[in-house]
C-alpha positions in Angstrom: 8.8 -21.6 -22.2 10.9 -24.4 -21.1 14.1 -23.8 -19.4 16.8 -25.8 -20.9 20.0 -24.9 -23.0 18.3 -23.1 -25.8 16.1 -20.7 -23.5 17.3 -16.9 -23.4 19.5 -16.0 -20.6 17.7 -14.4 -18.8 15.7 -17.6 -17.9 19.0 -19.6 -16.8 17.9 -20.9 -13.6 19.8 -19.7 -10.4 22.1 -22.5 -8.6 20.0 -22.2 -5.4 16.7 -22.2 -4.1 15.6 -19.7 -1.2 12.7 -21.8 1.2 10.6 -19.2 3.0 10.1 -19.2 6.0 6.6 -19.6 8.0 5.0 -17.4 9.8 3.0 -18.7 12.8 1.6 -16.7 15.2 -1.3 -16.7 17.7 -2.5 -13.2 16.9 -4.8 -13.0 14.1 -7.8 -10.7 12.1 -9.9 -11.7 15.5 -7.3 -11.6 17.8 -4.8 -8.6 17.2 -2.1 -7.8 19.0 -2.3 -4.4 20.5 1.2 -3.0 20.0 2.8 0.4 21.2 4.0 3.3 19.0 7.4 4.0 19.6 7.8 6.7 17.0 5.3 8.1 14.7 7.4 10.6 12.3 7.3 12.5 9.1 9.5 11.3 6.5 8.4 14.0 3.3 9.9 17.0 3.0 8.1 20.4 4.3 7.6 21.6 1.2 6.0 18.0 -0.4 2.6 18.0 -1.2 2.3 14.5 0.2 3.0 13.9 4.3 4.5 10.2 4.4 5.2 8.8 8.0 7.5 6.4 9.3 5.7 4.2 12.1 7.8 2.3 14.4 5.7 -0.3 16.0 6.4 -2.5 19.6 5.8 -6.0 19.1 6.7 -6.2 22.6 6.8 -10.2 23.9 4.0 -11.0 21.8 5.8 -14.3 20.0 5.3 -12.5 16.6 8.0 -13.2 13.6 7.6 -11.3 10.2 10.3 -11.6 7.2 11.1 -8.7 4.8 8.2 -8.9 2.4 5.1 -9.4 4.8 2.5 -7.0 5.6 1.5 -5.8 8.3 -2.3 -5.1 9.2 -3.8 -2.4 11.2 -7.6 -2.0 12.4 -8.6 1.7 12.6 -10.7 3.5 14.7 -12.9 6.1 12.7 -12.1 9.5 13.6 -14.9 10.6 16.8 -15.8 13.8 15.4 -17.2 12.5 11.8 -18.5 10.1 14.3 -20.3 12.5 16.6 -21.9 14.4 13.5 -23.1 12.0 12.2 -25.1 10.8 15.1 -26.2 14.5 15.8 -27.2 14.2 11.8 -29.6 11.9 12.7 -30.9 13.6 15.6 -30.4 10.5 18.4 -28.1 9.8 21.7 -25.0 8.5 21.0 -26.0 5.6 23.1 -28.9 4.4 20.7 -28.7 0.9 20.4 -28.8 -0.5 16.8 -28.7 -4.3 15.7 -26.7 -6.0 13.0 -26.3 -9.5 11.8 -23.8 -10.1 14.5 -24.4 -8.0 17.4 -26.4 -5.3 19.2 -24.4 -2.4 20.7 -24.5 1.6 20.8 -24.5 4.0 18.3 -21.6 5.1 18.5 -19.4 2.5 19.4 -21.1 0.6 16.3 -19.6 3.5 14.0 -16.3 4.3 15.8 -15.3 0.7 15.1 -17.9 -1.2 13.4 -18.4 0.7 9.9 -16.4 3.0 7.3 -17.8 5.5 7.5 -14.8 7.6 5.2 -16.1 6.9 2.2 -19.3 7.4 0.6 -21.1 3.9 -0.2 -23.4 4.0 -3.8 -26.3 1.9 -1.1 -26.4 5.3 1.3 -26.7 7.5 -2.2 -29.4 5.2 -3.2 -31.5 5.1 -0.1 -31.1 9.4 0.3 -32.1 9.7 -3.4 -35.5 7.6 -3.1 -36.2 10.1 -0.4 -35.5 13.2 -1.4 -36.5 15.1 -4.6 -33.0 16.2 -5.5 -32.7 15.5 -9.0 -28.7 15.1 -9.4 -29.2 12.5 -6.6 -32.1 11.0 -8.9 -30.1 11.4 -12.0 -26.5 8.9 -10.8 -28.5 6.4 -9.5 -30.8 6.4 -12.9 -30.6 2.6 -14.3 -28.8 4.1 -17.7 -25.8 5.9 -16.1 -22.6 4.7 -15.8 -20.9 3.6 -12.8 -18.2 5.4 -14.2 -20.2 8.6 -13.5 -21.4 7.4 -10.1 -18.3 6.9 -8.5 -17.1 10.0 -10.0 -19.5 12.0 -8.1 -18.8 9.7 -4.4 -15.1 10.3 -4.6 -13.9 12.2 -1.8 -17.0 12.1 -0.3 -18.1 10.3 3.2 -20.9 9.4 5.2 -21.6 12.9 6.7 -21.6 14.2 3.2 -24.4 12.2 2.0 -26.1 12.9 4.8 -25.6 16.8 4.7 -27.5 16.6 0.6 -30.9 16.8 2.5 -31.0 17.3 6.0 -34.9 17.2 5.6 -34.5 13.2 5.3 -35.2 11.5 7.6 -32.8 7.8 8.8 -33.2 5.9 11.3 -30.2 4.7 12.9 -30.6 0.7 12.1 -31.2 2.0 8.2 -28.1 3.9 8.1 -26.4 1.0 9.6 -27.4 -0.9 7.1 -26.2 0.7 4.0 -23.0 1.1 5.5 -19.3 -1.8 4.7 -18.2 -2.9 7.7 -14.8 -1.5 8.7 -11.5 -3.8 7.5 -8.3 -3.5 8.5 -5.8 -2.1 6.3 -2.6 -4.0 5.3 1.4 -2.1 5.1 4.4 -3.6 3.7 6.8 -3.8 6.5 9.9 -1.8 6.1 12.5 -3.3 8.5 14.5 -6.6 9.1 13.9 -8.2 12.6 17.3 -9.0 12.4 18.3 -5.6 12.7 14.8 -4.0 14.0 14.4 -6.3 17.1 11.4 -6.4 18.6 9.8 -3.7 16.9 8.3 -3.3 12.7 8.3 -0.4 10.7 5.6 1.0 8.3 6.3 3.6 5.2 2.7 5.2 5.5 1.2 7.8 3.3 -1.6 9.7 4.6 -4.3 10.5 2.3 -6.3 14.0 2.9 -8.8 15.6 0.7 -9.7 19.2 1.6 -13.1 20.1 1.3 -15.3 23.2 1.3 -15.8 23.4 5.2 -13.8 20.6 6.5 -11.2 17.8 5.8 -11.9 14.5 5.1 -9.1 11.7 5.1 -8.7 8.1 4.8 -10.0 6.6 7.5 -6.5 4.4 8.5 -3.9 6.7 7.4 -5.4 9.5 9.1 -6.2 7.4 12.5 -2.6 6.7 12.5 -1.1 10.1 11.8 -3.4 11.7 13.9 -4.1 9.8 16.8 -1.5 7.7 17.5 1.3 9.2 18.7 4.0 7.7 20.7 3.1 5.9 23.5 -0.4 5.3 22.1 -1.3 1.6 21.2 -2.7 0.2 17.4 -4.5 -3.5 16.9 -2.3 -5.2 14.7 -1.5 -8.8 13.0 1.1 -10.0 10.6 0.1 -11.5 7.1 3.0 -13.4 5.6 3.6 -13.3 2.1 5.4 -16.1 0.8 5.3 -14.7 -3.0 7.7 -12.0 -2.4 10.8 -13.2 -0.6 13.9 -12.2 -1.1 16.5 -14.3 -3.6 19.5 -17.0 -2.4 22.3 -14.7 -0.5 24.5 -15.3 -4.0 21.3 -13.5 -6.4 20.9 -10.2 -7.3 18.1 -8.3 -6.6 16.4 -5.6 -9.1 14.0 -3.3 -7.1 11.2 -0.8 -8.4 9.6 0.6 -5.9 8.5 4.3 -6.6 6.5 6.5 -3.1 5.8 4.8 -0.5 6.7 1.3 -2.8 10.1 1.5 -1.8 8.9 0.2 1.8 9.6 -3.1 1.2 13.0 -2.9 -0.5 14.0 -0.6 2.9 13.3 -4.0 4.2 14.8 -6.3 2.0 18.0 -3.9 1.9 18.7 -4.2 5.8 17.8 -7.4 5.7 20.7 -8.3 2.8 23.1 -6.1 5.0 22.8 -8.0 8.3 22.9 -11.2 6.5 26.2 -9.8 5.2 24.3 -11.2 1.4 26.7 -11.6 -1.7 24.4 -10.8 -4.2 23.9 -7.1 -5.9 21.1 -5.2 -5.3 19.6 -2.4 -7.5 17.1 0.2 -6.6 14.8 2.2 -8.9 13.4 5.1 -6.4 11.3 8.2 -7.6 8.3 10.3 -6.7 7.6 14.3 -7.7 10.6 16.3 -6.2 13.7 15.1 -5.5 13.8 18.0 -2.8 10.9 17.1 -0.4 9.9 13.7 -1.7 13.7 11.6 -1.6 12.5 9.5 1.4 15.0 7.2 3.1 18.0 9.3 1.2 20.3 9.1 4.0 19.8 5.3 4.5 19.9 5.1 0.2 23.4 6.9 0.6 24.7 4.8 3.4 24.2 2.0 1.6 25.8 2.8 -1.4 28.8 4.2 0.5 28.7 0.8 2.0 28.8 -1.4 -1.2 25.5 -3.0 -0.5 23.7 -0.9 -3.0 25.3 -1.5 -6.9 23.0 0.7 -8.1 20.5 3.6 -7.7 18.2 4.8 -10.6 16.6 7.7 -8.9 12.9 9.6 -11.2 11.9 12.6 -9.6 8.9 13.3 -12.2 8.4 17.2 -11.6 12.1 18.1 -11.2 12.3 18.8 -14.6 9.9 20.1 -17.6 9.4 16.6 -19.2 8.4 13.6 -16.8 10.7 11.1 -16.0 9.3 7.5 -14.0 11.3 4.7 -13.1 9.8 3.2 -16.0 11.6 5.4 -18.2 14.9 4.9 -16.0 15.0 1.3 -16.8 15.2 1.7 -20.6 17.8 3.8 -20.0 19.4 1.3 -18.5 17.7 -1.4 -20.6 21.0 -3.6 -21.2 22.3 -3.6 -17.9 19.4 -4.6 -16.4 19.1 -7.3 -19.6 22.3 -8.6 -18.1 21.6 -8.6 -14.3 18.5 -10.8 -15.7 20.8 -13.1 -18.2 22.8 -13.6 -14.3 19.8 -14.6 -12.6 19.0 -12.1 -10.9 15.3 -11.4 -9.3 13.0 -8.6 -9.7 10.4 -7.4 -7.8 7.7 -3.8 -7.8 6.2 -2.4 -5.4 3.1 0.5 -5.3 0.6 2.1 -7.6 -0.7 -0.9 -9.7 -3.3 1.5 -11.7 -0.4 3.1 -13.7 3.3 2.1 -12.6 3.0 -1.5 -12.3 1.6 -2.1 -15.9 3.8 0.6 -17.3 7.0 -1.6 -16.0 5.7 -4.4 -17.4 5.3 -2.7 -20.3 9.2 -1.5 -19.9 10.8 -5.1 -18.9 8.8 -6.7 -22.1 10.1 -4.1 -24.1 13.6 -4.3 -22.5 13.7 -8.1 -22.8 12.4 -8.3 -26.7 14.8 -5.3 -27.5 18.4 -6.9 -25.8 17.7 -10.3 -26.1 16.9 -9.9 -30.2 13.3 -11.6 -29.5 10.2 -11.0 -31.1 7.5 -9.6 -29.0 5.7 -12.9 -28.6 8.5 -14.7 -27.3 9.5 -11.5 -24.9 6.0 -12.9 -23.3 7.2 -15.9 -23.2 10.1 -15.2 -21.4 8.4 -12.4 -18.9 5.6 -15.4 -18.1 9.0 -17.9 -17.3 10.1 -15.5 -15.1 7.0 -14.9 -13.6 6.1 -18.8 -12.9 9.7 -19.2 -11.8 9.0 -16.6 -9.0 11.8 -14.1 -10.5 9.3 -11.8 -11.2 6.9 -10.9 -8.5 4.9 -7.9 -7.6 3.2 -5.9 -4.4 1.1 -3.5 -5.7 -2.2 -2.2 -4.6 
C-alpha cells in the first residue's frame, strides 16, 4: 500500500529516520569472550511457578558495544552429573577417546561441551529401538506414525533417558556420539542500555525445569546459568546485533508488547529512552500468571511512570482472575488509543512466545486497525504489511 495522501493514518510516515548503529567486535561464535557474573538473581516471586533470573554480565575491557535490541549469546556447559551417568551408562572411562568429523578428544570432555545432551534426539530413539525388542520403542519410530506422536513421547526427555529404556543395549561410545546435535549457543535479548549499564549487559532469563520420576531434568543453558554460575564465575559469550529491532527517532512513540520474560528488551529500550532524555511516548503492555509473584521489573515499571517516561502501562495477569486476560486482550481494550498512537507514527514492537502470543497480537492489531480505521479486513492487511516493510512493525519472538 503506497504511502501518499490517501493512505490511512496510521501509515503517515514519521519526519525522521533512526540509522542503526553497527556492531563490530572481535569476539565472535569461535572466539567468545569469557565474561564475569556480577550478579546472578531471582526476579519471580517465591510463590511463582516459574524462577526467572536477572544476569548481570562483565564485559570487562573486551571492546564490545551492544544497542538496546541485540542479543546476547551464551555457550553452555552440560551439567557434569547427566554427563557422568551417561558415561557410566555405557560402561567406559570417562577418558575414552571418541572421533568426530572435527576432532578426537575424551569422552567426557566431548559431552560436557561438544553435544546436547538435554534433550532426547528421534536418531538415539531410532538406533535403541532397532536393538531392543521394546515394542512402544518399535511402535514411534514405525514409518506410519506421526511425528506429531514422536515428539510427543521425547519431550522432556534426555539422553540418559533413552539410554535408561534398556540398559541391556549395548553403545559404543563413537555410536552414541554420533546420534547426538552438537551443542549451540543460546541467544538473550539484552535488557540494559550501555549508556546507563556501563561496562556490563543484563539478561531476563527464565529457567526451564521439568520434574521427573527420580530426578530433574532442565534445559541445558538456562539451567547451567542458574545453577552454576554464580557470581564471580565466568560464561563464553558474543554479541549478535539486530538491526531489525531498534528503537524509533527520539521524537516517536514507542508501543511495547512484551509479556514473561519478552519484556527484556523494552527494560532495555526504556533505560535507554531515559538517558537519552527521548521525547517520544512510550507504552508498555506487560503480563504473565499472577500479578503477585510474576510482576517482574515492577519497581523499575513504577519508577518510570512516576517519572513521565512511561505514558502508559496495560498490565494482563492471566490467572488473577476467573476468566483469562492476555495483553492481547488489553490492546482491544484499548483499541482506539493505540489506533491513534499509530495514526501519530508511532512504532510497535513484540517480544516472546511466537507459538501463541505473537500471532494472537497480530490477530489483535489487524482487528484493531480494520475496526478504528473503518477498513475492510483486506485492506487492514494492507496497512499491517506497510507497517511491517516500513519497519514500524517488528517482532522478537522465539
Amino acid at each position: 500500500m503506497p504511502l501518499d495522501s490517501s493512505s490511512p493514518p496510521v501509515l503517515r510516515e514519521s519526519s525522521s529516520r533512526h540509522v542503526p548503529t553497527r556492531v563490530r567486535s572481535k569476539w565472535s561464535r569461535k572466539n567468545p569472550y569469557r565474561a564475569t557474573v556480577v550478579a546472578n538473581t531471582v526476579l519471580s516471586g517465591p510463590g511463582s511457578d516459574k524462577e526467572v533470573r536477572h544476569i548481570v554480565l562483565s564485559l570487562g575491557d573486551s571492546g564490545i558495544e551492544y544497542q538496546p535490541g541485540d542479543g546476547i549469546n551464551v555457550w553452555p556447559v552440560n551439567d557434569p552429573d547427566v554427563v557422568a551417568r551417561i558415561i557410566d551408562r555405557l560402561g567406559v572411562a570417562p577418558d575414552t577417546p571418541v572421533a568426530d568429523r572435527r576432532t578426537t578428544r575424551a569422552l567426557c570432555e566431548a559431552l560436557t561441551h561438544g553435544y546436547e545432551v538435554c534433550t532426547a534426539p528421534e536418531d538415539l530413539l531410532r538406533l535403541i529401538a532397532c536393538r531392543t525388542g521394546n515394542p512402544e520403542l518399535n511402535s514411534l519410530v514405525a514409518d506410519d506414525v506421526a511425528r506429531d506422536a514422536r515428539d510427543a513421547w521425547l519431550a522432556g526427555k534426555d539422553v540418559l533417558d533413552l539410554l535408561e529404556v534398556d540398559r541391556s543395549v549395548v553403545i559404543a561410545p563413537e555410536e552414541l556420539i554420533a546420534q547426538l546435535r552438537p551443542l549451540v549457543h543460546r541467544q538473550y535479548s539484552v535488557s540494559s542500555s550501555p549508556l546507563v549499564h556501563g561496562s556490563t549487559v543484563h539478561l531476563t532469563m527464565a529457567t526451564v525445569r521439568h520434574d521427573g520420576a527420580d530426578r530433574r531434568r532442565g534445559g541445558t543453558c538456562s539451567t547451567f546459568v542458574a545453577d552454576r554460575r554464580p557470581a564471580g564465575t565466568e560464561v563464553d559469550v558474543f554479541v549478535s546485533a539486530n538491526r531489525a529491532f531498534r528503537l524509533p527517532p527520539d521524537d516517536i512513540k514507542a508501543i511495547m508488547i512484551g509479556p514473561g520474560t519478552g519484556i527484556a528488551p523494552f527494560r532495555a529500550f526504556l533505560h535507554e529512552r531515559a538517558a537519552r532524555r527521548a521525547s517520544g511516548g512510550n507504552w508498555l503492555f506487560f503480563g504473565d500468571r499472577h500479578r503477585e509473584h510474576d510482576h517482574i521489573y515492577a519497581d523499575e515499571i513504577e519508577g518510570f511512570v512516576a517519572d513521565g517516561l512511561l505514558s502508559r502501562v496495560d498490565l494482563a495477569f492471566s490467572r488473577d482472575q476467573e476468566h483469562k486476560i492476555y495483553v492481547q486482550d488489553r490492546m482491544r481494550e484499548q483499541g482506539a488509543a493505540l489506533y491513534a498512537w499509530l495514526s501519530e507514527g508511532a512504532h510497535i514492537y513484540v517480544c516472546g512466545d511466537a507459538t501463541r502470543m505473537a500471532p494472537d497480537v497480530d490477530t489483535a492489531l489487524l482487528d484493531i486497525i480494520a475496526e478504528h480505521g473503518g477498513l475492510s479486513t483486506t485492506a487492514a492487511h494492507g496497512v499491517v504489511d506497510e507497517l511491517r516493510r516500513t519497519k514500524r512493525y517488528v517482532r522478537d519472538v522465539y
